[in-house]
DSSP file (Angstrom, degrees, kcal/mol; ACC not computed):
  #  RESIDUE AA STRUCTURE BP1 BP2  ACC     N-H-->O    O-->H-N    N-H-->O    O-->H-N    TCO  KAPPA ALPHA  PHI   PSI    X-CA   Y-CA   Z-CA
    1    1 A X              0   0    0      0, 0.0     2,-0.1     0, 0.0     3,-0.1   0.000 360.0 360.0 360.0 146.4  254.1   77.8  112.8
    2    2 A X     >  -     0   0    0      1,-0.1     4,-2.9     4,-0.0     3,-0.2  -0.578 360.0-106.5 -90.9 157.7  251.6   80.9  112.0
    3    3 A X  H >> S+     0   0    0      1,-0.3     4,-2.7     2,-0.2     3,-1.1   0.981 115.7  54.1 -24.3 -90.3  250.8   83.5  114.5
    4    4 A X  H 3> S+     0   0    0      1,-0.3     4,-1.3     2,-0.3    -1,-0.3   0.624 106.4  44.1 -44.1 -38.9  247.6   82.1  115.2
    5    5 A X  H 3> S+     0   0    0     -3,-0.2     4,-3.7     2,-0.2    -1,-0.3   0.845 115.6  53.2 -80.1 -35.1  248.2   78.5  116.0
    6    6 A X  H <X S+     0   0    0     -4,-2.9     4,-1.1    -3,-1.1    -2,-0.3   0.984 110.4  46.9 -73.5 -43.2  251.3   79.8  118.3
    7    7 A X  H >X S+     0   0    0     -4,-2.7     3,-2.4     1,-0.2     4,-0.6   0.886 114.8  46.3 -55.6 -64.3  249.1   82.1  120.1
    8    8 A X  H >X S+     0   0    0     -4,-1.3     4,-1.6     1,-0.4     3,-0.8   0.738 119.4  38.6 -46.2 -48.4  246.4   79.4  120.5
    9    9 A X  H 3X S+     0   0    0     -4,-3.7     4,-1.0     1,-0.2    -1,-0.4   0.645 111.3  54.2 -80.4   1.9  248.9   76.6  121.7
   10   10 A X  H <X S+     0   0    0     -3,-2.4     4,-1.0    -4,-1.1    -1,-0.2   0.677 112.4  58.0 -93.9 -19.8  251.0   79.0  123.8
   11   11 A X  H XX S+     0   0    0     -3,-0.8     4,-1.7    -4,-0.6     3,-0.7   0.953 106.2  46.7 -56.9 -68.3  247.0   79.5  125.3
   12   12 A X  H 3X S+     0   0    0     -4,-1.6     4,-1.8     1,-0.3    -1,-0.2   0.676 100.6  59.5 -66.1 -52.2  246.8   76.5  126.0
   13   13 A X  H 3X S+     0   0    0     -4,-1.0     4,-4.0     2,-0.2    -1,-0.3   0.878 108.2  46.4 -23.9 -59.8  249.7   75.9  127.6
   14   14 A X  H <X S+     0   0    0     -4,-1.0     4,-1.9    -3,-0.7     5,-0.3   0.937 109.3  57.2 -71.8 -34.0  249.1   78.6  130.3
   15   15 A X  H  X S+     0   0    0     -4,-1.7     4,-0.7     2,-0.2    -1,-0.2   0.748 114.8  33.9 -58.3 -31.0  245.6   77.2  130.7
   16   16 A X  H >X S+     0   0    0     -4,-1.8     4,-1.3     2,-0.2     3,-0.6   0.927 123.8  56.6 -92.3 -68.5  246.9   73.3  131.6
   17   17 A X  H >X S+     0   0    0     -4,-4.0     3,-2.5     1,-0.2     4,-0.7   0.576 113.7  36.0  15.5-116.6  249.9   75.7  133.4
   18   18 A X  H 3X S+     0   0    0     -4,-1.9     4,-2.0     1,-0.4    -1,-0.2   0.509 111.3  53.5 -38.4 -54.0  247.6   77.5  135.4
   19   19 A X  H << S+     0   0    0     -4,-0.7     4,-0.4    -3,-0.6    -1,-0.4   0.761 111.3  45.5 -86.1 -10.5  245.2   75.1  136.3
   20   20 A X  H XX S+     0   0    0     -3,-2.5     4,-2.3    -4,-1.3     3,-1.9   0.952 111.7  58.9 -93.6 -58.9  248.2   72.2  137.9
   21   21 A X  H 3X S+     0   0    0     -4,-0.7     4,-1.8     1,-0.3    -2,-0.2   0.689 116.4  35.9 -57.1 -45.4  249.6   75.6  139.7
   22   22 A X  H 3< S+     0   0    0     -4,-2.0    -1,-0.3     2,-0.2    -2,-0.2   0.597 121.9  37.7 -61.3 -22.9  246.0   75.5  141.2
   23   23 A X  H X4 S+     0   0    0     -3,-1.9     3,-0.9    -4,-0.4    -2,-0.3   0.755 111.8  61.4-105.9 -28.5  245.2   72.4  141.7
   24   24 A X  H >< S+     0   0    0     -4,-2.3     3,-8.5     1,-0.2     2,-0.3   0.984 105.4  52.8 -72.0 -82.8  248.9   71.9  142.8
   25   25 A X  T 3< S+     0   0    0     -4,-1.8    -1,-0.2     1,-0.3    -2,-0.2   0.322 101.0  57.1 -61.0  15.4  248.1   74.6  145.7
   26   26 A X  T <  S+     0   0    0     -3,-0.9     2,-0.5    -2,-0.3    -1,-0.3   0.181  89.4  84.1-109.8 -16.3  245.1   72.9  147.1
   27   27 A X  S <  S-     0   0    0     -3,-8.5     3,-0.1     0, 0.0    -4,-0.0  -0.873  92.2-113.4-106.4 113.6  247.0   69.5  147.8
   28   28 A X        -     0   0    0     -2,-0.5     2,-0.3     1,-0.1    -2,-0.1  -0.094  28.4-115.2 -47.1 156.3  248.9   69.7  151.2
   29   29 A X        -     0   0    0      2,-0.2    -1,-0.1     7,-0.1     8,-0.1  -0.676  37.6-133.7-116.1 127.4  252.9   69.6  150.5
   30   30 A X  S    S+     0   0    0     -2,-0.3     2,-0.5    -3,-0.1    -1,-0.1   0.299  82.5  62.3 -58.2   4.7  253.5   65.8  152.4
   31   31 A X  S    S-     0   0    0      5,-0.2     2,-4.8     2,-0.1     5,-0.2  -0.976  96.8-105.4-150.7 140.5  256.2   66.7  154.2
   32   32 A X  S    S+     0   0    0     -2,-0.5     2,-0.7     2,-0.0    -2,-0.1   0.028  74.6 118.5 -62.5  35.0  256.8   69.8  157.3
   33   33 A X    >   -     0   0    0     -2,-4.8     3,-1.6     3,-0.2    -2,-0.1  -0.811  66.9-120.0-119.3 126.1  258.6   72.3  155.2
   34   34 A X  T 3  S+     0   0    0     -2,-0.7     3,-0.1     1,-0.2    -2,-0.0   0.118  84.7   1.7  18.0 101.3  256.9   75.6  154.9
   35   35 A X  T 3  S+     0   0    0      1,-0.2     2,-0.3    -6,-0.1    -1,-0.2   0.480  92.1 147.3  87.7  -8.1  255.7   77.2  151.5
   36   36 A X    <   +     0   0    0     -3,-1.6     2,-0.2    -5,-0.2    -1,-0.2  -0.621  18.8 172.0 -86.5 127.9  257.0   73.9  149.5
   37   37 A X        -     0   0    0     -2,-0.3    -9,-0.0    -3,-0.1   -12,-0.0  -0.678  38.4-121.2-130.3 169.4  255.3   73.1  146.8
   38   38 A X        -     0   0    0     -2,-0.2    -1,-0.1   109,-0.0    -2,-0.0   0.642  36.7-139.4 -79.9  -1.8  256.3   70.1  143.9
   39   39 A X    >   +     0   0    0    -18,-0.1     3,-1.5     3,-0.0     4,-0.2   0.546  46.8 154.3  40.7  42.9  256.3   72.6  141.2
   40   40 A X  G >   +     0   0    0      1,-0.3     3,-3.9     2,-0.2     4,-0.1   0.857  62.4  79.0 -58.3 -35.4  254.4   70.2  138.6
   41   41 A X  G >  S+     0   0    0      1,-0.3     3,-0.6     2,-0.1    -1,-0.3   0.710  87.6  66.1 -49.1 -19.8  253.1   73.2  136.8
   42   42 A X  G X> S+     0   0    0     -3,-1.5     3,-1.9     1,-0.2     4,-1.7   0.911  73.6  80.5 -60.7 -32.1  256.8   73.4  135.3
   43   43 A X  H <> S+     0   0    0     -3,-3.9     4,-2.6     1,-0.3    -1,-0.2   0.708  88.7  48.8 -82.6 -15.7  256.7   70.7  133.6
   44   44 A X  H <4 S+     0   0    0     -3,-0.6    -1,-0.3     2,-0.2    -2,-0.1   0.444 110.9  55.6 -75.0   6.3  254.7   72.3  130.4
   45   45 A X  H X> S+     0   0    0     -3,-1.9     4,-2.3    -4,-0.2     3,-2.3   0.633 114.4  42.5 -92.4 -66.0  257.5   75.2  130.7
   46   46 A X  H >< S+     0   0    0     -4,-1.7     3,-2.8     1,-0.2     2,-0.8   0.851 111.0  56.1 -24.5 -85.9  259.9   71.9  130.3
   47   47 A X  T 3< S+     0   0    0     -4,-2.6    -1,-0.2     1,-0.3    -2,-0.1   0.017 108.6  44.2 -64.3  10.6  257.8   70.6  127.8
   48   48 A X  T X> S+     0   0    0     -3,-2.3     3,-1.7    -2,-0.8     4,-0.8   0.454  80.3  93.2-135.9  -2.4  258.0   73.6  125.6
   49   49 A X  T << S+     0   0    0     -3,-2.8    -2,-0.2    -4,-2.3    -3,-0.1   0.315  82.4  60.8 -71.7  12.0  261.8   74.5  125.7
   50   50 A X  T 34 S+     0   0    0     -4,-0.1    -1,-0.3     3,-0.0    -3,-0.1   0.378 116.3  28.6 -63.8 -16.5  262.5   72.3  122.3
   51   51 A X  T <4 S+     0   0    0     -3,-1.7     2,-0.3     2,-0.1    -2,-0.2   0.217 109.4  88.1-136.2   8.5  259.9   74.6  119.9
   52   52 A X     <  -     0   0    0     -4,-0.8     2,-0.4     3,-0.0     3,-0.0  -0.553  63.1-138.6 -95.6 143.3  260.1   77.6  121.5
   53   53 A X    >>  -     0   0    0     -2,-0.3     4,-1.4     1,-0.1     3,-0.6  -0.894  42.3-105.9-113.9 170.1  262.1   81.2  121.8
   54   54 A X  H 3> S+     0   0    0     -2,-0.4     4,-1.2     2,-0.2     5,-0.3   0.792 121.4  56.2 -60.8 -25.1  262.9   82.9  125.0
   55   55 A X  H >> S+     0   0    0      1,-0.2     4,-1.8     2,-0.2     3,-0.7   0.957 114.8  40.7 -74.8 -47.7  259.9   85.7  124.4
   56   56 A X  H <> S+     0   0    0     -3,-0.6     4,-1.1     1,-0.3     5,-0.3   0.843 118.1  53.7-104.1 -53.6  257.0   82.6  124.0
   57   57 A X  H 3X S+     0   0    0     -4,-1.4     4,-0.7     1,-0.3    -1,-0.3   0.602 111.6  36.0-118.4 -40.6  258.9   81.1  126.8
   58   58 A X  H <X S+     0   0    0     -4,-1.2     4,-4.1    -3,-0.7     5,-0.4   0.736 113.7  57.2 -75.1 -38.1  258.8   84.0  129.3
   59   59 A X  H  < S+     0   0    0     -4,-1.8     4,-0.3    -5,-0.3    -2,-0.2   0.878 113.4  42.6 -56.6 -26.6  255.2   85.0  128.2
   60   60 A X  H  X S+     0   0    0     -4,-1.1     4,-1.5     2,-0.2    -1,-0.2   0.685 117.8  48.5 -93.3 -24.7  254.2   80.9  129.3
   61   61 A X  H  X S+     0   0    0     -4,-0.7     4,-1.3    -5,-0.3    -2,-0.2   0.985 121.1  34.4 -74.7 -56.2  256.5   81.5  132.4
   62   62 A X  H  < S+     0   0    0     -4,-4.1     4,-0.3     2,-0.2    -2,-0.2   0.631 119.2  44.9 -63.1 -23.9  254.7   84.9  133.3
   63   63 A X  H  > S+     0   0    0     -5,-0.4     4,-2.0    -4,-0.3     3,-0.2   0.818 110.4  58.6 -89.7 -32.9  250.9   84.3  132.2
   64   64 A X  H  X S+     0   0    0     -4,-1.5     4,-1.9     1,-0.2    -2,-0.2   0.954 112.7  39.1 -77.2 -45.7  251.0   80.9  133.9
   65   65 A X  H  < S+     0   0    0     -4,-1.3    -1,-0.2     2,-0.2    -2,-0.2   0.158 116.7  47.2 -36.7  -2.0  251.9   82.5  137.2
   66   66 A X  H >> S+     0   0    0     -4,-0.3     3,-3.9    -3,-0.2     4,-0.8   0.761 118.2  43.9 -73.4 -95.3  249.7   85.6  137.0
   67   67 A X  H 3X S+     0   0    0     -4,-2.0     4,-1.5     1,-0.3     5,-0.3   0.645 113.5  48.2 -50.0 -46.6  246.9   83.5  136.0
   68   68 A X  H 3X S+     0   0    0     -4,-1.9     4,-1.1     2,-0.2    -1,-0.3   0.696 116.4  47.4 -73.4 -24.7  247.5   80.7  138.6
   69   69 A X  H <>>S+     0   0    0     -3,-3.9     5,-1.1     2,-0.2     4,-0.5   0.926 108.5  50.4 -73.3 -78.7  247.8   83.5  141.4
   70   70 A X  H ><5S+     0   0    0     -4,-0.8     3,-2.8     1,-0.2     4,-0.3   0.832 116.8  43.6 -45.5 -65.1  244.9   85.5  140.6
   71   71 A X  H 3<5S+     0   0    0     -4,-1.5    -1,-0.2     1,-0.2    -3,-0.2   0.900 116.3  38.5 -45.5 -60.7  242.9   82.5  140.6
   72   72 A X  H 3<5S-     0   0    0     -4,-1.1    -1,-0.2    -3,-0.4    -2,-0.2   0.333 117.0-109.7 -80.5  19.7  243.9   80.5  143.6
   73   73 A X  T <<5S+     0   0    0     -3,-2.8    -3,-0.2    -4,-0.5    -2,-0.1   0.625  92.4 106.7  71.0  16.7  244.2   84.2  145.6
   74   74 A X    > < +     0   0    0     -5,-1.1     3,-1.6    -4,-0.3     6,-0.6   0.799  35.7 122.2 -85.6 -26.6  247.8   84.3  145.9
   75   75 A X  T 3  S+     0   0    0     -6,-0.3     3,-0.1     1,-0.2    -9,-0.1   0.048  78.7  24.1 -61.5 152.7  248.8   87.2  143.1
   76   76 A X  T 3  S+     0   0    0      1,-0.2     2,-0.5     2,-0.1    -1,-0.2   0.852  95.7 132.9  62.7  33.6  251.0   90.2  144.9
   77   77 A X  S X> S-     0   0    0     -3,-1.6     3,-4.8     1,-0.1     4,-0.7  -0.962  80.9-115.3-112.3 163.7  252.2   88.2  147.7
   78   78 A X  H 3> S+     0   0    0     -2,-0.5     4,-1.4     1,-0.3    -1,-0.1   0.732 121.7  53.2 -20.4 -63.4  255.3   87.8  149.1
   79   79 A X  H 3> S+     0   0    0      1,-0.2     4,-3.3     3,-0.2    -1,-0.3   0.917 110.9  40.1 -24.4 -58.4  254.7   84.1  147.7
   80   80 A X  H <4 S+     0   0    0     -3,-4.8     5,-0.3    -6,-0.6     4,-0.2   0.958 113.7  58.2 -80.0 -27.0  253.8   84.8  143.9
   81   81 A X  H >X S+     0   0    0     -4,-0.7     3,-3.4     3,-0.2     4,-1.1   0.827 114.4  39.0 -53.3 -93.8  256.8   87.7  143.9
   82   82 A X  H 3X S+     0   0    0     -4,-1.4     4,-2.4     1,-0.3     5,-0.2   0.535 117.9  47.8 -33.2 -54.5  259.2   84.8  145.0
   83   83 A X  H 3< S+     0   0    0     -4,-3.3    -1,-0.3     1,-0.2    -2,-0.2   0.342 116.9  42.1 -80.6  10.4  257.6   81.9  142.6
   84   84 A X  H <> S+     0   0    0     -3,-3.4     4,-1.7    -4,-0.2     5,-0.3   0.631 114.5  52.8-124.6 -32.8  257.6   84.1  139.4
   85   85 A X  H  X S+     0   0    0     -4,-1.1     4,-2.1    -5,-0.3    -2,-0.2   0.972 120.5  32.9 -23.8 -65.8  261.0   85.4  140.4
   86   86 A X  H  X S+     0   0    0     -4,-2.4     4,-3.8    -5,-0.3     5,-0.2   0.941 118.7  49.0 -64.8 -49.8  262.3   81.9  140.7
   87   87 A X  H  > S+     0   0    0     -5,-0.2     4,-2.5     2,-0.2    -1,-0.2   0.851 111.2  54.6 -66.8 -28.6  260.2   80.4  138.0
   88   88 A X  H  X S+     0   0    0     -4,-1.7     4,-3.7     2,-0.2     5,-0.3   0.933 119.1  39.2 -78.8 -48.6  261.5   83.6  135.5
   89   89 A X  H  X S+     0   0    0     -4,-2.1     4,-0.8    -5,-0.3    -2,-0.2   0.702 104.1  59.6 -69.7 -30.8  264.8   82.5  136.4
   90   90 A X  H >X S+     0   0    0     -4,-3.8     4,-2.3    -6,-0.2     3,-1.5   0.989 109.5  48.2 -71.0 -67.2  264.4   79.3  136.3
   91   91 A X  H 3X S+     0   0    0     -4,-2.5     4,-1.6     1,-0.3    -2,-0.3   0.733 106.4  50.1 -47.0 -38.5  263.4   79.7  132.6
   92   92 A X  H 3X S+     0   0    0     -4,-3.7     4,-2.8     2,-0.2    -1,-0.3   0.841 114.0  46.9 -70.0 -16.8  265.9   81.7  131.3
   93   93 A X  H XX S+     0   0    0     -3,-1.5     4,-1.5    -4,-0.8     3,-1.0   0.996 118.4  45.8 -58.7 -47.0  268.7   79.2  133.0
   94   94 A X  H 3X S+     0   0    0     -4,-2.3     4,-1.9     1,-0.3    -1,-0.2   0.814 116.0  41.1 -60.4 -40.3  266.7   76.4  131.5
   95   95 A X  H 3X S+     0   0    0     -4,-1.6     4,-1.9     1,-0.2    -1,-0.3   0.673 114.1  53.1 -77.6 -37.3  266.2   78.1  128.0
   96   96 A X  H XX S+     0   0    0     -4,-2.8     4,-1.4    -3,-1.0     3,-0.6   0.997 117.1  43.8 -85.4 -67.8  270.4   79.4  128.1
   97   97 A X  H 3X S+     0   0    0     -4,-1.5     4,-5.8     1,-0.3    -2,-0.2   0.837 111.7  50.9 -57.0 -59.7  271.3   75.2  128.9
   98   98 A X  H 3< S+     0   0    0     -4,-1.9    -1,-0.3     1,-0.3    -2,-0.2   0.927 107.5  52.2 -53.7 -54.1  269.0   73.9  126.5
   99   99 A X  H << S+     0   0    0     -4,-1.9     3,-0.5    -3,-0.6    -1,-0.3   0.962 117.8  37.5 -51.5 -50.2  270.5   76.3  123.8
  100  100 A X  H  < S+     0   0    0     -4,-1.4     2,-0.4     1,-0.3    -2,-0.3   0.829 128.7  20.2 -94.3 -31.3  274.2   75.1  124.5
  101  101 A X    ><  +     0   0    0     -4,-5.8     3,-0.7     1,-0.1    -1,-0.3  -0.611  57.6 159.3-141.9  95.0  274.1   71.5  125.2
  102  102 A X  G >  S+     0   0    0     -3,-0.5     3,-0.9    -2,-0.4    -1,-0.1   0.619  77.3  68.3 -66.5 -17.6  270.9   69.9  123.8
  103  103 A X  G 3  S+     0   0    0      1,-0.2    -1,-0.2    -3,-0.1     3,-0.1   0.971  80.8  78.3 -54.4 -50.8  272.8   66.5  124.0
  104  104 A X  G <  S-     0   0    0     -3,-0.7     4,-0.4    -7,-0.1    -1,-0.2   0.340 107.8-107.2 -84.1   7.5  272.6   66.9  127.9
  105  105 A X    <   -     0   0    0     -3,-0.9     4,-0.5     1,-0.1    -1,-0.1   0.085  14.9-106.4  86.4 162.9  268.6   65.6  128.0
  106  106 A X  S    S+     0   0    0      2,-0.2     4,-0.3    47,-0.2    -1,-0.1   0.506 125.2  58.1-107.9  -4.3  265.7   67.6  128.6
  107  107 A X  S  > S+     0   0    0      2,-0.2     4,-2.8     1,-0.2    46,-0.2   0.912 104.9  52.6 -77.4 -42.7  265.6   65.7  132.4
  108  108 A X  H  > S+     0   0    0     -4,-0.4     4,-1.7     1,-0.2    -2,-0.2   0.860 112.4  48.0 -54.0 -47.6  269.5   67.3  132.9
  109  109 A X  H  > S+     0   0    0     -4,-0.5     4,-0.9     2,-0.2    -1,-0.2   0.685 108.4  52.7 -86.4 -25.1  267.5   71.0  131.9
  110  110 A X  H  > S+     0   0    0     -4,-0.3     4,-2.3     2,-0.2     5,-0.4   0.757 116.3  41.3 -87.2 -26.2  264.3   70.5  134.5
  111  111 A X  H  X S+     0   0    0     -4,-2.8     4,-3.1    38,-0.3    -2,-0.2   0.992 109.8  55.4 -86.6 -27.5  266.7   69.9  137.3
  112  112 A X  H  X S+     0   0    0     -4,-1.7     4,-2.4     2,-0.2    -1,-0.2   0.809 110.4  42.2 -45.0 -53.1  268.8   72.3  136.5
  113  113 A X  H  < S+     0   0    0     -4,-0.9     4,-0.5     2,-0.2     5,-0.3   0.825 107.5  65.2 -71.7 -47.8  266.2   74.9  136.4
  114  114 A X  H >X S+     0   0    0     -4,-2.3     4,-1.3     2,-0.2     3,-0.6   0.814 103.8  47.5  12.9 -81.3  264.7   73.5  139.7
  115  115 A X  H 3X S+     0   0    0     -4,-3.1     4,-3.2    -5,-0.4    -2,-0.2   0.972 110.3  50.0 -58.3 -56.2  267.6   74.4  141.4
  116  116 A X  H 3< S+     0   0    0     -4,-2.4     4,-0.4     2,-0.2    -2,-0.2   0.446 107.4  52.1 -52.7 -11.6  267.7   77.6  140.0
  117  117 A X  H <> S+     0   0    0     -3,-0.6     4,-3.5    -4,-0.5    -1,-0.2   0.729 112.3  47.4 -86.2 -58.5  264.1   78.5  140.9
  118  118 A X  H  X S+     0   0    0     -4,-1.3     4,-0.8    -5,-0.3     5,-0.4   0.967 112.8  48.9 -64.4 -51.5  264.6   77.5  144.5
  119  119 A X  H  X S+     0   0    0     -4,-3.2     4,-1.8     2,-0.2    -1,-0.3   0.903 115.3  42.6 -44.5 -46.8  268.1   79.6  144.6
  120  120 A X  H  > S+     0   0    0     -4,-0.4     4,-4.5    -5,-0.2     5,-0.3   0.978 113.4  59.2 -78.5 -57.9  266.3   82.6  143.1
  121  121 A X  H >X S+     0   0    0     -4,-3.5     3,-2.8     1,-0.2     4,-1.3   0.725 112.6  40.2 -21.0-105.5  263.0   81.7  145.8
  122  122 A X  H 3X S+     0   0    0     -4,-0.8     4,-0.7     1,-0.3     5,-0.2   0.528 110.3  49.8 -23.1 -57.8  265.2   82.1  148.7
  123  123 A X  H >X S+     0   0    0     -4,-1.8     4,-2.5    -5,-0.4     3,-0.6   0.935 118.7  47.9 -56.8 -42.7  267.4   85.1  147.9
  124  124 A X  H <X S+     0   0    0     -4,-4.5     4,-2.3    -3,-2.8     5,-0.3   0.977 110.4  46.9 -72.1 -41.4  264.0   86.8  147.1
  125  125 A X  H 3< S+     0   0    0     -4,-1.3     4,-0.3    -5,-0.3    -1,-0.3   0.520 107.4  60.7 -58.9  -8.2  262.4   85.6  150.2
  126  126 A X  H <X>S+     0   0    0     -4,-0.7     4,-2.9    -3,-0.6     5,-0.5   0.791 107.4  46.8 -87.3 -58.3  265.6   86.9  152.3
  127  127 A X  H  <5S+     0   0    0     -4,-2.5    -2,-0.2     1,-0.2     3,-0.2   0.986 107.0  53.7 -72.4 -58.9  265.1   90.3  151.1
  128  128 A X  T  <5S+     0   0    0     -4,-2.3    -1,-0.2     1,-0.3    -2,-0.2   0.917 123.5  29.1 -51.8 -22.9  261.4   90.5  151.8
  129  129 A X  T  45S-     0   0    0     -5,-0.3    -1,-0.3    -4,-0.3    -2,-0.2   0.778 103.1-132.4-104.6 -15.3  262.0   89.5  155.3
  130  130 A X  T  <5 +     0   0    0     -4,-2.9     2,-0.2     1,-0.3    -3,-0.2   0.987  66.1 108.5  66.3  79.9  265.4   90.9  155.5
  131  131 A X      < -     0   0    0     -5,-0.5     3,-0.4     1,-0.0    -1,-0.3  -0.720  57.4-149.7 162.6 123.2  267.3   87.8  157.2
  132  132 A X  S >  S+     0   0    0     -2,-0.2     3,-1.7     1,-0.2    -6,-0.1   0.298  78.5  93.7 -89.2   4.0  269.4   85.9  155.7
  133  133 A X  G >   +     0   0    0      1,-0.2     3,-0.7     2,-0.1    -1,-0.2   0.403  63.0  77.0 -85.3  27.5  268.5   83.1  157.6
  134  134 A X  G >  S+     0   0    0     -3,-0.4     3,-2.3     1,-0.3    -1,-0.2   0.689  75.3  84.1 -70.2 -10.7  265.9   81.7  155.3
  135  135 A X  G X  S+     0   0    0     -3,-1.7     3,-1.1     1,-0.2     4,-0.4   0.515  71.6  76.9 -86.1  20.4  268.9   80.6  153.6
  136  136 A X  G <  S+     0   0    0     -3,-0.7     4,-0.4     1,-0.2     3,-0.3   0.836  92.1  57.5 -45.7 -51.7  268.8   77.5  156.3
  137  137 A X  G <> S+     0   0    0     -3,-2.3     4,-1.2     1,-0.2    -1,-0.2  -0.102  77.9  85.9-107.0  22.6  266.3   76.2  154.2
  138  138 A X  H <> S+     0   0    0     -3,-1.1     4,-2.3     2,-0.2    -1,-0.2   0.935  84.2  59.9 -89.6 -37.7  268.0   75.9  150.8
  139  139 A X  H  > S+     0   0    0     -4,-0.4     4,-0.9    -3,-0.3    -2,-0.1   0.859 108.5  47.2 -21.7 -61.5  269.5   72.5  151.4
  140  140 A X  H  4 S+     0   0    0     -4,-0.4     3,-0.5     1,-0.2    -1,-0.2   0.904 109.6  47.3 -61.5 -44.2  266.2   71.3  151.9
  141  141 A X  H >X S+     0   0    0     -4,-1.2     4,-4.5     1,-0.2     3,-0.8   0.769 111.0  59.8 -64.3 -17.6  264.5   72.8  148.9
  142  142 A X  H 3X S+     0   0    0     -4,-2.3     4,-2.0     1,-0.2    -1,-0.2   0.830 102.9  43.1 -63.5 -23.8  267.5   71.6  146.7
  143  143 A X  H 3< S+     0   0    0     -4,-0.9    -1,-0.2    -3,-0.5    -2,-0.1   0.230 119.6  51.2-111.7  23.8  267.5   68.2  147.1
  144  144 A X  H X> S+     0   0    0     -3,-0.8     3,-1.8    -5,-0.1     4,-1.7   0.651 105.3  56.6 -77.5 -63.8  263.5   68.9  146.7
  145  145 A X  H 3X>S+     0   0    0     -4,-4.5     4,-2.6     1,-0.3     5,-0.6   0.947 107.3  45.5 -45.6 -51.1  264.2   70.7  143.7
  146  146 A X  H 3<5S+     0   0    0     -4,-2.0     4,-0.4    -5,-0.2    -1,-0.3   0.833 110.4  55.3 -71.0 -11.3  266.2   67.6  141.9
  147  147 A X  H <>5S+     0   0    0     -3,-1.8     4,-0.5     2,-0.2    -2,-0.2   0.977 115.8  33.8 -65.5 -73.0  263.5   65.3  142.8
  148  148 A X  H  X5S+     0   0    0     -4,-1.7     4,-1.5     2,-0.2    -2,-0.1   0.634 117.6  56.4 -47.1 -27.0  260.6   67.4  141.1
  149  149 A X  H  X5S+     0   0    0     -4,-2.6     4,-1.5    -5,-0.4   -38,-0.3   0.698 111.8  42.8 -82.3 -39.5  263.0   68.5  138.4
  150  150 A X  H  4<S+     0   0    0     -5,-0.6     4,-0.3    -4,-0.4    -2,-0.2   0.694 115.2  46.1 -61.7 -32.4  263.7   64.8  137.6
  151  151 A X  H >X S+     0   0    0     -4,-0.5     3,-2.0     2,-0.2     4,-0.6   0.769 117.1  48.0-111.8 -78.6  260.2   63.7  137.9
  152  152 A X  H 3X S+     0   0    0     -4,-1.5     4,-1.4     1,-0.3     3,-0.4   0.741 108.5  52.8 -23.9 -83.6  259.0   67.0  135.5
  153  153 A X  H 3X S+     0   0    0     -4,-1.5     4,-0.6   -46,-0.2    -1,-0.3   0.353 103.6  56.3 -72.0  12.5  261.4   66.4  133.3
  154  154 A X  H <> S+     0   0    0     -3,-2.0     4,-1.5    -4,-0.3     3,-0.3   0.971 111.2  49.6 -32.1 -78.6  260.2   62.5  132.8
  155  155 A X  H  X S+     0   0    0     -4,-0.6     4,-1.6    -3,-0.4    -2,-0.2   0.727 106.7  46.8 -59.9 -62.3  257.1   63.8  132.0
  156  156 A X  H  X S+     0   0    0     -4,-1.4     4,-3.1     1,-0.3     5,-0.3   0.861 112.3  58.5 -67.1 -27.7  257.9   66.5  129.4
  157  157 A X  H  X S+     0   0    0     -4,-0.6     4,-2.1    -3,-0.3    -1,-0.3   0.977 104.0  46.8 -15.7 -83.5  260.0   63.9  128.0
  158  158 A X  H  X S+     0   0    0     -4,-1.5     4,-2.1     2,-0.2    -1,-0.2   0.727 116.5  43.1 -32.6 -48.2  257.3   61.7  127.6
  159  159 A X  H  X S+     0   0    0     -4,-1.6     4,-1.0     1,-0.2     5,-0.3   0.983 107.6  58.2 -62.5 -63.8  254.9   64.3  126.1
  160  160 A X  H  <>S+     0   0    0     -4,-3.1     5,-1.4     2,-0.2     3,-0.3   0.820 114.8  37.6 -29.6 -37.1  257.5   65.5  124.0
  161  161 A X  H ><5S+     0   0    0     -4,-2.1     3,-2.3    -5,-0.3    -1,-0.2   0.970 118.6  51.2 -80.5 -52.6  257.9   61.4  122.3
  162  162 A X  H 3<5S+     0   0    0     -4,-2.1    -1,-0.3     1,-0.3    -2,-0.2   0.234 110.8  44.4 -86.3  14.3  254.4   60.9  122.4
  163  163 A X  T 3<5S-     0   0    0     -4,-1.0    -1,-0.3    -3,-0.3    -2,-0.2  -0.116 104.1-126.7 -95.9  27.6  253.6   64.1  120.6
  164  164 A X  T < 5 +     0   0    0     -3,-2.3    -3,-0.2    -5,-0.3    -4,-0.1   0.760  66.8 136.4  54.9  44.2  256.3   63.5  118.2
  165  165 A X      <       0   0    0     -5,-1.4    -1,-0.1    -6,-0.1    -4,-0.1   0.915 360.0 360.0 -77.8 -70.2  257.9   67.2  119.0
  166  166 A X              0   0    0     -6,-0.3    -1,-0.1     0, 0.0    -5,-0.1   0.398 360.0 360.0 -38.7 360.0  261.5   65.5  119.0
């Protein structure tokens, strides 16, 4: 792929990114838990770990969280530190999985990462309040996290067949 067509589709990315990260935070979270979001805007981070390297992969992880904070008023708080923490983390787990067992499905790689977002969330949110009892509330985001991480990685599936990446 040339420069120029990977910048433009890696653009693009953060722009569809960016705008479900927004649109995402503007629909109340159904259910009483605090700060919880479904994290749909992963699924193009999903949906690009088959054609990607980890630098294009961090750039989509980092630009789509910048850009989805500054817009929807969120960037530098406590919030966007924790969800680009998690989300950074989340990508390299997904991106390190992906590399070593591509057999294991790309659904196997969203939850995985999921989990790993919400683990990284928590530990960061523990130090910014300094109380470890946020960690109360990991249970609950976990068995969030495989639900969204499942559902995400449907989806990028799906793109992935029906844009003939696989």
């Amino acid at each position: 792929m040339s420069l120029s067509k990977k910048i433009s589709t890696y653009g693009m990315l953060v722009a569809v990114g960016s705008a479900i990260y927004v649109f995402e935070s503007l629909v109340p979270f159904p259910l009483p838990l605090p700060g919880a979001r479904w994290g749909f805007s992963n699924v193009i981070v999903v949906y690009a770990l088959p054609f990607t390297n980890l630098e294009w992969l961090l750039a989509l992880v980092i630009g789509k969280a910048l850009i989805g904070a500054l817009i929807s008023g969120k960037i530098f708080t406590p919030a966007f530190f924790m969800g680009i923490s998690g989300s950074t983390a989340a990508a390299l787990t997904m991106f390190a999985s992906y590399k070593a067992l591509k057999r294991a499905g790309i659904v196997f790689h969203s939850v995985l990462g999921a989990l790993t977002n919400n683990v990284v969330q928590v530990f960061v949110g523990a130090q910014i309040i300094s109380s470890w009892m946020i960690f109360g509330y990991l249970p609950y985001m976990e068995i969030l996290a495989v639900i969204s991480g499942s559902v995400n990685g449907v989806i990028a599936g799906v793109m992935l067949k029906r844009m003939k990446v696989l």
